[in-house]
C-alpha positions as CSV (number, residue, x, y, z in Angstrom):
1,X,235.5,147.0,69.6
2,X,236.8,143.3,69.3
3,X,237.4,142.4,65.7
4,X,237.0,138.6,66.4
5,X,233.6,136.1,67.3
6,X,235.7,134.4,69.9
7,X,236.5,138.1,71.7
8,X,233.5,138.4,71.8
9,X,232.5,134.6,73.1
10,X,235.3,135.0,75.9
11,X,233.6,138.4,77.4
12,X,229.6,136.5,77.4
13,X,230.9,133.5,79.4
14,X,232.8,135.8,81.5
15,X,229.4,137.7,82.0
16,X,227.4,134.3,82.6
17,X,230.0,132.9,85.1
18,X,229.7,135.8,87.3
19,X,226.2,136.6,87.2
20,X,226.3,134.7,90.4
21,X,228.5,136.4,92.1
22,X,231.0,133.9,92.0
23,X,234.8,134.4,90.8
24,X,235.7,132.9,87.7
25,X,239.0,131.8,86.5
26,X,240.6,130.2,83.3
27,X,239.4,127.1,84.0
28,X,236.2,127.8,84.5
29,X,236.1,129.7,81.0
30,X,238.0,127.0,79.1
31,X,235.4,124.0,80.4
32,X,232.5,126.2,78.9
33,X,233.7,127.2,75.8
34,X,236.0,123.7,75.6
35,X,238.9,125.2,74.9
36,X,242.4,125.2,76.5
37,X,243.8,126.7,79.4
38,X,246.3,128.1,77.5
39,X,244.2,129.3,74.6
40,X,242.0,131.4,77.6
41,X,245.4,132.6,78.7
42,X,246.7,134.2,75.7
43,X,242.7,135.4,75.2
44,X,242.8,136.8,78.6
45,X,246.1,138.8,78.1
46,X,244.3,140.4,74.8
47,X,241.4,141.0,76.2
48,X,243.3,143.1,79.6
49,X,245.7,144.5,76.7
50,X,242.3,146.2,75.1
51,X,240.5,147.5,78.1
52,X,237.7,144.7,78.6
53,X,238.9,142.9,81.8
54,X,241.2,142.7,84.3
55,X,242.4,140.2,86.8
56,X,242.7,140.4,91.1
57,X,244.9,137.3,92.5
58,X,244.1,134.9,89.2
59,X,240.0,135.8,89.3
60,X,238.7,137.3,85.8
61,X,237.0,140.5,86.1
62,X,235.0,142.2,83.9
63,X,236.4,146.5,83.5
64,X,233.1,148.3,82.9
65,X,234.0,148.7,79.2
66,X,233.7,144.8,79.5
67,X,230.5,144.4,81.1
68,X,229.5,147.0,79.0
69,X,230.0,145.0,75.9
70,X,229.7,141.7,76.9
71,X,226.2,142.8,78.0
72,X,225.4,144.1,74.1
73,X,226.3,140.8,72.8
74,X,224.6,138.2,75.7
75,X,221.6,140.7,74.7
76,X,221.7,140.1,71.3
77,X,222.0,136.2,72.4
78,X,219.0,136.0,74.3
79,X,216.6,138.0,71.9
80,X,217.9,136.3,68.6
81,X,217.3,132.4,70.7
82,X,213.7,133.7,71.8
83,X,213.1,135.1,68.2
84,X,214.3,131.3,67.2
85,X,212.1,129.1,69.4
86,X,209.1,131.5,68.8
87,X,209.6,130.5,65.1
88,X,209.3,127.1,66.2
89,X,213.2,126.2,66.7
90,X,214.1,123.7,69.4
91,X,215.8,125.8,71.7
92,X,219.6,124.1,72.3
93,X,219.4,124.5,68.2
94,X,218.5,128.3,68.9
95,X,221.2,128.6,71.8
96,X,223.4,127.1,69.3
97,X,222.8,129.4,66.3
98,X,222.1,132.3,67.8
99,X,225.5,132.0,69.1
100,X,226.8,132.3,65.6
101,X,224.2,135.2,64.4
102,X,225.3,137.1,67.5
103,X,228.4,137.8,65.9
104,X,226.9,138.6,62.6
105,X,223.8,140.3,62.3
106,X,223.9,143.7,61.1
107,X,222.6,146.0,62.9
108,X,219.6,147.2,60.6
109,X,218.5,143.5,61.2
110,X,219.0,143.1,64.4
111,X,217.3,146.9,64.8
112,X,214.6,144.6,62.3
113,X,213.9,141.6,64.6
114,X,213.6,144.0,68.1
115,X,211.0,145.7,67.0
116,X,209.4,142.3,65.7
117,X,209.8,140.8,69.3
118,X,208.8,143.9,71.2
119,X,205.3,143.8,69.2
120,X,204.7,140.5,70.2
């Protein structure tokens, strides 16, 4: 389990990046969560150091504990944005806060606002 918000952040745009196939590298993580080259560097080493990705000449990959939980949160994402526009929010206000709730929802509540969204 990562024990940070920004962990967890690092692993979902990993998972976004390559859903196209393509290769990712620091980079391409640092222009979408506008951070530092560095700052994905020293991320990157943490995240290889705990089992969650690992890296082929320079290109970011996923391990399957990775995808595994970078797939929980960009799931948790996506439902708690679609629960916020169906409430009316505008959705890059949804995107945006649903990127914070992502991180801490509990899960009775999150268990809470499934259901509510699988009913409808």
């Amino acid at each position: 389990m990562i024990d940070n918000e920004s962990g967890e952040d690092y692993l979902e745009t990993i998972l976004r990046l390559s859903a196209g196939g393509q290769d990712v590298h620091s980079v391409n993580v640092a222009r979408e969560l506008g951070v530092s080259k560095p700052a994905v560097t020293k991320a990157m080493r943490l995240l290889e150091q705990k089992g969650y990705v690992t890296f082929v000449a320079k290109h970011i990959y996923l391990t399957e504990r990775g995808r595994t939980y970078a797939d929980e949160v960009y799931g948790k994402h996506r439902l708690l944005t679609d629960f916020l526009v169906r409430l009316g929010v505008e959705k890059k206000h949804a995107e945006a806060d649903a990127c914070r709730m992502e991180h801490l929802i509990s899960a009775e509540t999150y268990a809470a606002v499934k259901r509510f969204m699988d009913d409808k």
